[in-house]
Rosetta silent file (secondary structure, phi, psi, omega in degrees, C-alpha in Angstrom):
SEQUENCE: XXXXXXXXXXXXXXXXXXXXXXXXXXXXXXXXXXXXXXXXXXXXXXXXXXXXXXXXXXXXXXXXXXXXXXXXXXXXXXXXXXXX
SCORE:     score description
SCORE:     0.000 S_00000001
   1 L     0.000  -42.959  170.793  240.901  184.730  225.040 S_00000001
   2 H   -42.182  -71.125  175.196  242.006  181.928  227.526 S_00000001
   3 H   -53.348  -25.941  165.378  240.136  179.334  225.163 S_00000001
   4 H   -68.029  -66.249  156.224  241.699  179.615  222.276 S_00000001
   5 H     6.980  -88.952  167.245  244.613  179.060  224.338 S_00000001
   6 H   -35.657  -47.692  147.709  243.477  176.067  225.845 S_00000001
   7 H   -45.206  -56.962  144.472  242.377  174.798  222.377 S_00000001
   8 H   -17.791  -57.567  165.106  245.691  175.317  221.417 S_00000001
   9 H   -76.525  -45.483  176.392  247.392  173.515  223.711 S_00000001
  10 H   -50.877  -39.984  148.103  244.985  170.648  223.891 S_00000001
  11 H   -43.663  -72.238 -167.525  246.168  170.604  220.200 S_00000001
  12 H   -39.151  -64.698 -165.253  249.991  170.598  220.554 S_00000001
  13 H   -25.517  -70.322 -173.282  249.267  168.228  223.588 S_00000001
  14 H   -43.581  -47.282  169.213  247.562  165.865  220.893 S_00000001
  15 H   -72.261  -25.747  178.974  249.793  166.191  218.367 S_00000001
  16 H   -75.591  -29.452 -149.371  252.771  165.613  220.295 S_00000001
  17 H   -99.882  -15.408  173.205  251.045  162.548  222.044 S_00000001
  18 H   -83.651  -38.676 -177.686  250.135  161.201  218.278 S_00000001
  19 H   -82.481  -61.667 -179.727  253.850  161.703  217.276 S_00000001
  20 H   -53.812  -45.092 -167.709  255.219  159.765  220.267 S_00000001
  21 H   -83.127   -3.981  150.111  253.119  156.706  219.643 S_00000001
  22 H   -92.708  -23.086  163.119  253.666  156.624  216.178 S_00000001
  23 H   -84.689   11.469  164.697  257.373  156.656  216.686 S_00000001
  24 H   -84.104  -69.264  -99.011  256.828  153.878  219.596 S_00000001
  25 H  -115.229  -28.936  175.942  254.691  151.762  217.930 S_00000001
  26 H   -55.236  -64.573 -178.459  258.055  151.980  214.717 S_00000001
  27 H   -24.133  -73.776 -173.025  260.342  151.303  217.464 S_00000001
  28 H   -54.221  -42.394  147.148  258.502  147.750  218.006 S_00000001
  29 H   -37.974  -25.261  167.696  258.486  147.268  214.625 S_00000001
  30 H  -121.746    7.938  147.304  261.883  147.306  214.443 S_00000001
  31 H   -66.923  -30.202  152.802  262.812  145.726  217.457 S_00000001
  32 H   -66.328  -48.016  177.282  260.712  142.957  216.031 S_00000001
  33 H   -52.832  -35.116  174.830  262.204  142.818  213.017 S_00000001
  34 H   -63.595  -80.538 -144.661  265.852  142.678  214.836 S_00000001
  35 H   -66.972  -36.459  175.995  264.611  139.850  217.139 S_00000001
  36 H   -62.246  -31.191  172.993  263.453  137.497  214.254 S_00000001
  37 H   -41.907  -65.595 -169.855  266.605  138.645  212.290 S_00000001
  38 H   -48.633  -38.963  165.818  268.529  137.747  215.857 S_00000001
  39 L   -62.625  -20.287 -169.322  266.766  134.303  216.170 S_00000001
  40 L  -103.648  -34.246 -175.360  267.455  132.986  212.816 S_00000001
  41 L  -157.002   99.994  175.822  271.311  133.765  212.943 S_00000001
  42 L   -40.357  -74.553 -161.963  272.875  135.486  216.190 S_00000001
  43 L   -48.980  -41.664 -179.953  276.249  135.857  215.272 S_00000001
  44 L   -65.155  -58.181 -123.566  275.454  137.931  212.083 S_00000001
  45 L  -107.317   -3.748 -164.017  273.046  139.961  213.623 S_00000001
  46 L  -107.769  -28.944  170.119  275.351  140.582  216.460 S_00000001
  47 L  -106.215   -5.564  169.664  277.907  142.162  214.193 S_00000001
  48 H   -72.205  -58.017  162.326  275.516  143.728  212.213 S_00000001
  49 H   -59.158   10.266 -156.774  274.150  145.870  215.316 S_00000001
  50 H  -115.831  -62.327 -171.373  277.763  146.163  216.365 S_00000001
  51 H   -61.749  -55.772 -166.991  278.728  147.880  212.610 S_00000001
  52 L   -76.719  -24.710  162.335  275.613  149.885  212.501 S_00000001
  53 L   -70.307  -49.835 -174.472  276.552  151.891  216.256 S_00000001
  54 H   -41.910  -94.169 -155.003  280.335  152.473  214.803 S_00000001
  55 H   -25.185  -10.797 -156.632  279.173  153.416  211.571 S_00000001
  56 H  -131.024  -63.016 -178.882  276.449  156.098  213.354 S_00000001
  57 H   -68.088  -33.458  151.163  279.292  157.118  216.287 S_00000001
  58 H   -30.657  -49.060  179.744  282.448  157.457  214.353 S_00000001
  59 H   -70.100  -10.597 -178.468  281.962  160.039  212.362 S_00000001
  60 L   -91.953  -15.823 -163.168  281.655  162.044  215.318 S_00000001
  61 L   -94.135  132.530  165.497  285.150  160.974  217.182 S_00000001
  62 L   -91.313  -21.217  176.032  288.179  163.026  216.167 S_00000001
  63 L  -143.692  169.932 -177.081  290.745  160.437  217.801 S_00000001
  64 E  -132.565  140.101  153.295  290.981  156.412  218.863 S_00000001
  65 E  -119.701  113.518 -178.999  292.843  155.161  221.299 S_00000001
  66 E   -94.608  144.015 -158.811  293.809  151.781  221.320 S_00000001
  67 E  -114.059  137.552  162.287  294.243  150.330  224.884 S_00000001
  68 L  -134.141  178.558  151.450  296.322  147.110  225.603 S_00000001
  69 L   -37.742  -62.498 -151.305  297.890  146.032  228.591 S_00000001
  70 L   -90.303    2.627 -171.923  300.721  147.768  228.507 S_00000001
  71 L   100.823 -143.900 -164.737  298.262  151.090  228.122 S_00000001
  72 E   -87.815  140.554  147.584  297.782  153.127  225.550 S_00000001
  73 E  -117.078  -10.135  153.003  299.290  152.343  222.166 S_00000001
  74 E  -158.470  166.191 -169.717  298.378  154.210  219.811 S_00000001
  75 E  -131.116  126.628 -163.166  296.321  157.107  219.351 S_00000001
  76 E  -106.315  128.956 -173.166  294.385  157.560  215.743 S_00000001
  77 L  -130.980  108.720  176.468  293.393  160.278  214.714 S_00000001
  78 L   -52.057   15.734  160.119  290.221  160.376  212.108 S_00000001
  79 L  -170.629  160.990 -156.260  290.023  163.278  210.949 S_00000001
  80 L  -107.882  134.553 -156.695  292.293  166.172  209.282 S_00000001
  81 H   -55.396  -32.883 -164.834  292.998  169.542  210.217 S_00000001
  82 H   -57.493  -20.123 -170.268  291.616  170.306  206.671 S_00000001
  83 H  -107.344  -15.661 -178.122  288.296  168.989  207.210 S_00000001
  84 L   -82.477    0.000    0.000  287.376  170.605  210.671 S_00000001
């Protein structure tokens, strides 16, 4: 009974170890793709990655607070009691 077990796991093991390196091996793919993107025109590509982290963290924030000098001035708040 222990070997099938062992089979088992040696399976998972595999599969899990197949699933990380095909989601590695995207990652460099699209880390390449970013750095040739990055090379041919910085600035863009610099606000592009900038827009694509709001756009993915926003939706999660219920308020903003914009900070100056003087502290906080105002506090935003994205989303409506209607919607929670």
């Amino acid at each position: 009974e222990a070997l099938p077990s062992a089979k088992k796991q040696i399976s998972e093991a595999e599969g899990y170890a197949s699933d990380r390196t095909n989601r590695a091996q995207g990652d460099v793919a699209r880390f390449r793709e970013i750095l040739t993107a990055y090379t041919a025109a910085k600035e863009v590509t610099r606000k592009r990655l900038y827009l694509e982290a709001l756009e993915s963290v926003l939706p999660r924030v219920e308020r903003v607070l914009v900070v100056g000098d003087e502290g906080v001035l105002k506090m935003l708040p994205l989303s409506t009691e209607s919607s929670r």
